[in-house]
N, C-alpha and C positions, 0 to 999 in steps of 0.2 A: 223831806220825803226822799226816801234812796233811787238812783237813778234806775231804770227797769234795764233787763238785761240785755233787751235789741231795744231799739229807736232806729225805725225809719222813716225818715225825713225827705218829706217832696219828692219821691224817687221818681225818675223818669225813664225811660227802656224805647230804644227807638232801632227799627231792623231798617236794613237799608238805607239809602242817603238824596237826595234830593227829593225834586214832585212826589215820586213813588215812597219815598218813605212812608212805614208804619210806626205810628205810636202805640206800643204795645200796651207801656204803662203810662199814665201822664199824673202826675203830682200825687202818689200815692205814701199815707203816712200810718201808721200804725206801732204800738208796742207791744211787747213780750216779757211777760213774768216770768222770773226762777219759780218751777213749782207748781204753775197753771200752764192751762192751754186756752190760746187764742185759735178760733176756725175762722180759714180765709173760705170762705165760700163766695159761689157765683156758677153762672152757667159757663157750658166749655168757650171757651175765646174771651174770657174775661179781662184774662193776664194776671190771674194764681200765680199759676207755678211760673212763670215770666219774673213776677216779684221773689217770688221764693228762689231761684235761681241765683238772683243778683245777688245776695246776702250774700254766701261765700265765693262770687265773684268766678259764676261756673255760666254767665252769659258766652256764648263762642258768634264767632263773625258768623255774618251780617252782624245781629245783635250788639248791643253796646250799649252801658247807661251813661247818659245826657246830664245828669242834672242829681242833686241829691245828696243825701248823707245817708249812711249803712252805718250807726253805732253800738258795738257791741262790747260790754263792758265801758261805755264811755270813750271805745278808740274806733276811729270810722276808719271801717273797714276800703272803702271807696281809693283811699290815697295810699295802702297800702301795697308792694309790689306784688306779683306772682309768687315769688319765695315764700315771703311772708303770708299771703295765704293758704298757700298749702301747709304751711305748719298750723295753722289754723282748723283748716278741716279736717277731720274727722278726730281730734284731738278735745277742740271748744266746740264745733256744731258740725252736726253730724246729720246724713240723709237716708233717707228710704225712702225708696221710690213704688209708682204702682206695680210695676212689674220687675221682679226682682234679676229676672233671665237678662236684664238690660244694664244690670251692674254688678252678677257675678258673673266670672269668665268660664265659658263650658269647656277650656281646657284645663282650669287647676280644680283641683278636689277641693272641699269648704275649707278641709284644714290648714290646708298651702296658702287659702286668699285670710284665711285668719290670720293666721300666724303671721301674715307680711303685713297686713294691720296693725298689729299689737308691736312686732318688733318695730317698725317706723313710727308708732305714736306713742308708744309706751316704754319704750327702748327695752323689751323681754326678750331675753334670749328665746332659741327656737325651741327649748325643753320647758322652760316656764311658759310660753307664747299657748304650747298645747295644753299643757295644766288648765290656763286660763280659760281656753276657747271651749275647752270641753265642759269646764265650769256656768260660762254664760248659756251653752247650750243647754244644758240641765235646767238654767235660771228660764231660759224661756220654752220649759217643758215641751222637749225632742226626747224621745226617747233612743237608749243604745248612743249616747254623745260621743263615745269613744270611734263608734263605728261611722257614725254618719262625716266625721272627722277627715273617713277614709273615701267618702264615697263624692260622686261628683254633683255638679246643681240639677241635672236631667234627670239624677235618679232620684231626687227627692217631688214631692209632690209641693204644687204651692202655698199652702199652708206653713209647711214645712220649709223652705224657701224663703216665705217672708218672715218667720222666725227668726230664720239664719239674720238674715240682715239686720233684724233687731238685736238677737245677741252682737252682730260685729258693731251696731251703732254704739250699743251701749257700753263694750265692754273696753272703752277707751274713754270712759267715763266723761262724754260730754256734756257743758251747758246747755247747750239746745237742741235740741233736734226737729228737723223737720221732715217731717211726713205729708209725703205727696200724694194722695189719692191714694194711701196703703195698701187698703182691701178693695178694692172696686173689683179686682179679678176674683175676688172670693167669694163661695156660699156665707149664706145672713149666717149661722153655724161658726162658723169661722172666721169669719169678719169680726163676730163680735168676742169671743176669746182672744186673738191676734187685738181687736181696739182693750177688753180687761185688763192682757200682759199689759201695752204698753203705760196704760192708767196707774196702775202696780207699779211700776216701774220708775214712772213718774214721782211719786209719791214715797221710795222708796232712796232716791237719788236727788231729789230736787230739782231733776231737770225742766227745765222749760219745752215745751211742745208747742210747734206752728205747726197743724193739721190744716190741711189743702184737701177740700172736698165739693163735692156739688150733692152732698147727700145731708138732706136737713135734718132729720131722723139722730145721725151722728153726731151734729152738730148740738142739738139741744140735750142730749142726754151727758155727751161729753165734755164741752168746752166751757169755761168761765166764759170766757168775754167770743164776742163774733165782729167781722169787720165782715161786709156787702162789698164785692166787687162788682160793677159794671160796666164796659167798653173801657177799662183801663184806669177806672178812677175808684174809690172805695166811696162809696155813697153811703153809707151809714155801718156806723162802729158802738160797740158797748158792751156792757152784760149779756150774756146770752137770752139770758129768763129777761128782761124788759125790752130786747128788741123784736124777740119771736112774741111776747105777749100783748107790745104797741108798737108794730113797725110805726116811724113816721115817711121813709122815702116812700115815693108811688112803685118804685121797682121792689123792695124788699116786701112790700104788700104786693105786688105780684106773685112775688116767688113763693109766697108763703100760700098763698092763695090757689097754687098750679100743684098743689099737691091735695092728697084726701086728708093728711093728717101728719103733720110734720112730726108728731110726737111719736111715731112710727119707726124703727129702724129701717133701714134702705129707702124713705122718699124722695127719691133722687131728683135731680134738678131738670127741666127737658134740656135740649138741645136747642144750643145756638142757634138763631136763623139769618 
């Protein structure tokens, strides 16, 4: 059987240092197909994106992992330096995050933060770089790609915003990508063309997708497999259709149970208490 494209193993994530130390994550394991999508759900404070974070090794102090392997392609990522991962992202795995104003910069125009994308992971000159960008923009239907090119992140609306970031993930043709509560700031309208693109895309590329959500709705229409986070630990993992249709943890029968109808787009998760 071929090895799956992440493997992570026992991961552990701990902020701060003595008494006071938090365990964000503790013993968490889970894998990721070329080609599917695994949804890490849970309610907020679970340690999602805590997990998702660690994979290209974008934990900043306090935070630190403890314990674990991060394999991707077979090479753990865990023992590899700071150089070495950054040639890694956004190159092999690639992010999008919930809100996109948090990772494009509102003084360069999209085409400026593109183009310095492509030229560092793709090695494209600055005349090919824009060919390119304006090409993924079209792919992730923006209309006028040429023009929005010119303009900056405030003047686009966030729909259009998180497109952007989907053309810059993809168009550096990565294995994985992960997606962080993508649309939560979006209308159902929109959220759900923004989740189509990326499905298409999927399916188009072979990329692997880790979707980080607390929206169950999303989760059963879109993900092969599901992993349950709770208080740091993944308490049950599998197919999506046999774990929404027989949870066995008492938490994932909660969550599923704290909703009118999971089968719903937007059933969101409540809030942590």
């Amino acid at each position: 059987m071929p090895e799956p494209l992440l493997r992570v193993e026992d991961l552990h994530v701990q902020f701060g240092a003595g008494p006071g130390a938090v365990q964000a994550v503790r013993g968490v394991s889970f894998t990721a197909e070329a080609g599917k999508t695994l949804g890490l759900v849970g309610e907020s404070g679970s340690g999602k994106s805590v997990s998702a974070l660690a994979i290209p090794g974008l934990i900043s102090p306090p935070g630190r992992v403890t314990a674990g392997r991060i394999l991707f392609e077979g090479r753990d990522l865990l023992k590899e330096n700071e150089r070495a991962l950054r040639a890694v992202r956004g190159s092999q795995i690639a992010m999008v995050f919930q809100d996109p104003l948090t990772a494009l910069s509102p003084t360069l125009t999209i085409g400026q933060q593109m183009t310095d994308v492509l030229h560092a992971h793709r090695r494209l000159s600055r005349r090919e770089a824009l060919v390119e960008a304006a090409h993924w923009l079209g792919r992730v239907r923006i209309t006028l790609p040429e023009r929005r090119l010119r303009q900056y992140p405030m003047e686009l609306s966030g729909g259009m915003r998180q497109r952007v970031m989907i053309a810059m993930a993809f168009s550096c043709h990565p294995k994985l990508l992960i997606a962080d509560e993508p649309t939560t700031a979006l209308d159902v309208t929109v959220q759900a063309q923004i989740l189509d693109l990326v499905d298409e895309l999927e399916r188009e590329t072979g990329t692997g997708i880790l979707l980080i959500t607390h929206d169950l709705g999303v989760v059963a229409e879109r993900c092969d497999e599901v992993a349950v986070m709770y208080r740091g630990q993944i308490v049950e993992s599998g197919p999506t259709r046999q774990v929404f249709s027989s949870p066995q943890h008492p938490y994932t029968q909660s969550l599923l149970a704290s909703v009118t109808d999971w089968r719903h787009p937007r059933q969101t998760l409540p809030a942590a208490v």
